[in-house]
C-alpha positions as CSV (number, residue, x, y, z in Angstrom):
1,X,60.9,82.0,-50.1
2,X,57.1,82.6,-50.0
3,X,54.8,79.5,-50.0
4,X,51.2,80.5,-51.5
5,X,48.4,78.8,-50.4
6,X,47.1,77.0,-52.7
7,X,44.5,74.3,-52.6
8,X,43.5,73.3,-49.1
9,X,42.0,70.4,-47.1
10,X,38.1,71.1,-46.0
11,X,39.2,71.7,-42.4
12,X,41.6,74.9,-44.3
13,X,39.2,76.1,-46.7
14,X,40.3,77.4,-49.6
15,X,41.5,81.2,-49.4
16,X,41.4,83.4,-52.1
17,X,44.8,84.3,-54.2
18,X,45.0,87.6,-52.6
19,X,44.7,86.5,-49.3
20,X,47.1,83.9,-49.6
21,X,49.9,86.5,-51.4
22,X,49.0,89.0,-48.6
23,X,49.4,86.3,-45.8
24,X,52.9,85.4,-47.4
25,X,53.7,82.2,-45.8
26,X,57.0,80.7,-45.6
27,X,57.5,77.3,-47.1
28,X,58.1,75.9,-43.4
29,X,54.5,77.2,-42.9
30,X,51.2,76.1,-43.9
31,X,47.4,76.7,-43.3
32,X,45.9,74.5,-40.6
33,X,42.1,75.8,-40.4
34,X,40.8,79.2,-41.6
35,X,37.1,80.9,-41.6
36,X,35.8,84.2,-42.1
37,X,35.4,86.8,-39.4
38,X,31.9,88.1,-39.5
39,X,33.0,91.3,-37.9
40,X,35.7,92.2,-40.4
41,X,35.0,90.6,-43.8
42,X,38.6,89.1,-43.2
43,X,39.9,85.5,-43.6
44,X,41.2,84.5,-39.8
45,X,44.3,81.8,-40.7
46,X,45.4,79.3,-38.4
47,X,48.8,78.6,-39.6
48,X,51.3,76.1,-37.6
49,X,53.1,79.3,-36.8
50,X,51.1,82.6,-36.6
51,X,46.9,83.6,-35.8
52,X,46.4,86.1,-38.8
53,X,43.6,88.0,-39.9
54,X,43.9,89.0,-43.8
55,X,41.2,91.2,-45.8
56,X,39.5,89.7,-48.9
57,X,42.1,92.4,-50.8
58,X,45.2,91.0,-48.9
59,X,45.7,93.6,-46.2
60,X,46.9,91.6,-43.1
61,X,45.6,93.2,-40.1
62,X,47.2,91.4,-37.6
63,X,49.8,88.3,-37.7
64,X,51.1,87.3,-34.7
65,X,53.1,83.9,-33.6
66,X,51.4,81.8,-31.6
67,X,53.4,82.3,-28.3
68,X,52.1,85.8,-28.4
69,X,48.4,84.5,-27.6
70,X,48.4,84.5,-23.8
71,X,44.9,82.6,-23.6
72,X,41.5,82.1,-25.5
73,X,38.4,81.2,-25.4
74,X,35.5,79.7,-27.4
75,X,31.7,80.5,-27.6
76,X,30.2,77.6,-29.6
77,X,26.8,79.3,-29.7
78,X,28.3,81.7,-31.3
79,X,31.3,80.5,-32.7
80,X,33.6,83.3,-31.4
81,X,37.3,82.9,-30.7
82,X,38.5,85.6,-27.8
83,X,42.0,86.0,-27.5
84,X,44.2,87.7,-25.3
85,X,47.7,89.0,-25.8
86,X,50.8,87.8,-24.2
87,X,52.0,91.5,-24.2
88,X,48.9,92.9,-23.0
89,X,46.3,95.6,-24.6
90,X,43.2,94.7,-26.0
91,X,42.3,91.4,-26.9
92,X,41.2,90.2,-30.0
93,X,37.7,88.3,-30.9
94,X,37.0,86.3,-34.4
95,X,34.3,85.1,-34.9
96,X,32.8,82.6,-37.4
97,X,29.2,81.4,-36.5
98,X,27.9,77.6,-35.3
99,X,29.9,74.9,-36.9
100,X,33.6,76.1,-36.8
101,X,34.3,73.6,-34.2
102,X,37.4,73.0,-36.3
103,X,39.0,76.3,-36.2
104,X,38.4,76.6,-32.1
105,X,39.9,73.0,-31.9
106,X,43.1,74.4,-34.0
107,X,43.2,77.3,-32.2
108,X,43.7,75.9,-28.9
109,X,46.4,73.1,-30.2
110,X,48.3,75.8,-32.0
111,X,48.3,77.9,-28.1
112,X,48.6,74.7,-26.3
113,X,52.1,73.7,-28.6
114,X,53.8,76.7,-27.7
115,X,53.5,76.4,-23.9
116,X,56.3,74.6,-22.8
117,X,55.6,74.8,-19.0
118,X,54.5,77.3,-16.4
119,X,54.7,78.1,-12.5
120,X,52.3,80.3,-10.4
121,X,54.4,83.2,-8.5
122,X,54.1,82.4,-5.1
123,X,54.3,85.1,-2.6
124,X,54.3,84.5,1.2
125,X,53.1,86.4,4.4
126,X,51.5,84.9,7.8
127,X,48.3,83.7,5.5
128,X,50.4,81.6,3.8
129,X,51.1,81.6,-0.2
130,X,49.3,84.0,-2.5
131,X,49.4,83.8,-6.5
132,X,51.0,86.8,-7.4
133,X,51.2,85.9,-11.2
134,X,52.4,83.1,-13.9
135,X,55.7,82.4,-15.4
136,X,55.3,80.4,-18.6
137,X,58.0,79.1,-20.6
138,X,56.9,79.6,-24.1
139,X,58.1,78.5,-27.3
140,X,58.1,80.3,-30.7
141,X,57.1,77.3,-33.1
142,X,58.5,78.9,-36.5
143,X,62.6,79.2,-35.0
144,X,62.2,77.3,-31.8
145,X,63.5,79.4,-29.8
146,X,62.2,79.2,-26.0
147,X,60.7,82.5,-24.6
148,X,60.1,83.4,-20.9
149,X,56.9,85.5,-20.5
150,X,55.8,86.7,-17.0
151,X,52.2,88.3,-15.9
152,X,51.9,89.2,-12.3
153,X,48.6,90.1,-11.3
154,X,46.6,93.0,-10.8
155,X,48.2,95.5,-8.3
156,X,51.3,93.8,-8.1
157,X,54.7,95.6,-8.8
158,X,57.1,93.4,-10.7
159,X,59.8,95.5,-9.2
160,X,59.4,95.1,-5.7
161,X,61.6,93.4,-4.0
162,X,59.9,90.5,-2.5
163,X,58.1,89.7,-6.1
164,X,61.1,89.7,-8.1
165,X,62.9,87.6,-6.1
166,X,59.9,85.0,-6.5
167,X,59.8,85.6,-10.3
168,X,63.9,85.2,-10.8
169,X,63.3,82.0,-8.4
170,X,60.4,80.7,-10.8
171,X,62.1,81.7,-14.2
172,X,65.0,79.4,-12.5
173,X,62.8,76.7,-12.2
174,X,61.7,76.5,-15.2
175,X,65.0,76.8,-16.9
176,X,66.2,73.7,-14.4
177,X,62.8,71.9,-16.1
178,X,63.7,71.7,-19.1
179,X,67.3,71.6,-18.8
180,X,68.6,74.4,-19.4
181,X,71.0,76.9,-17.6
182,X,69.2,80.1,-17.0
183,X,70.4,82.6,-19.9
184,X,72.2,85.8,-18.9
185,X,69.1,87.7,-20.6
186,X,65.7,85.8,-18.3
């Protein structure tokens, strides 16, 4: 079943009916802050469950759960929202002009809900420890489903020996952290 938008609080805005039929929420779903991208022309939508950009005509460019935002940032002089990728590639920047403290303030709770808990990689040689990377245990806020997402650094290879032992031994962790046994899958 598809929610439509309809009318909003002031922090939402109102989006127009084709936005909100393009957007298509589900009923579980609902509009937290929006604003439009001066860039685009589109309406960016901070749902509970998804950062989507949708045209004035309806044409989502981009929806993508909130777990799949690796990290952000926020220019307040020029009200710009940069966003990186959990899966890598090129990042994403919205931006809405001064006075969308709102929107920013959403955007972070919405990133900072889905991070469960994370570990640096730790690699070790006669220095001592290096960071070789992150492990974060992320959860997907429409099924809640927890999600393991690893970035090692640049230059280092996930399959070398050394590094994935320190990744399986972090995913581990993590697992133990929040109770859980580590699934087959991690």
């Amino acid at each position: 079943m598809i929610r439509l938008p309809g009318r909003r609080s002031s922090k939402a805005g109102s989006l127009p009916p084709q936005v909100g039929a393009g957007l298509g929420l589900l009923a579980a779903d609902q509009v937290l802050a929006s604003g439009v991208d001066s860039a685009t022309g589109g309406y960016a939508v901070l749902s509970q469950h998804h950062l989507s950009l949708v045209s004035p005509t309806g044409r989502v460019a981009f929806s993508r759960p909130w777990h799949e935002v690796r990290s952000g940032s926020w220019d307040p002089v020029t009200g710009t929202i940069s966003a990186t990728w959990a899966a890598g590639g090129r990042g994403t920047m919205l931006t809405f002009g001064p006075g969308h403290d709102h929107v920013a303030d959403v955007f972070r709770e919405r990133v900072q809900a889905s991070v469960v808990t994370s570990e640096q990689i730790l690699l070790y040689d006669d220095d001592g420890p290096a960071s070789a990377g992150r492990v974060s245990l992320r959860k997907d806020l429409a099924t809640q489903e927890l999600l393991v997402q690893v970035h090692v650094n640049r230059g280092v290879r996930r399959e070398e020996p050394s590094v994935a032992a320190a990744v399986d031994a972090v995913v581990a962790s993590l697992w133990e952290q929040v109770g859980h046994r580590v699934p087959e899958d991690s």
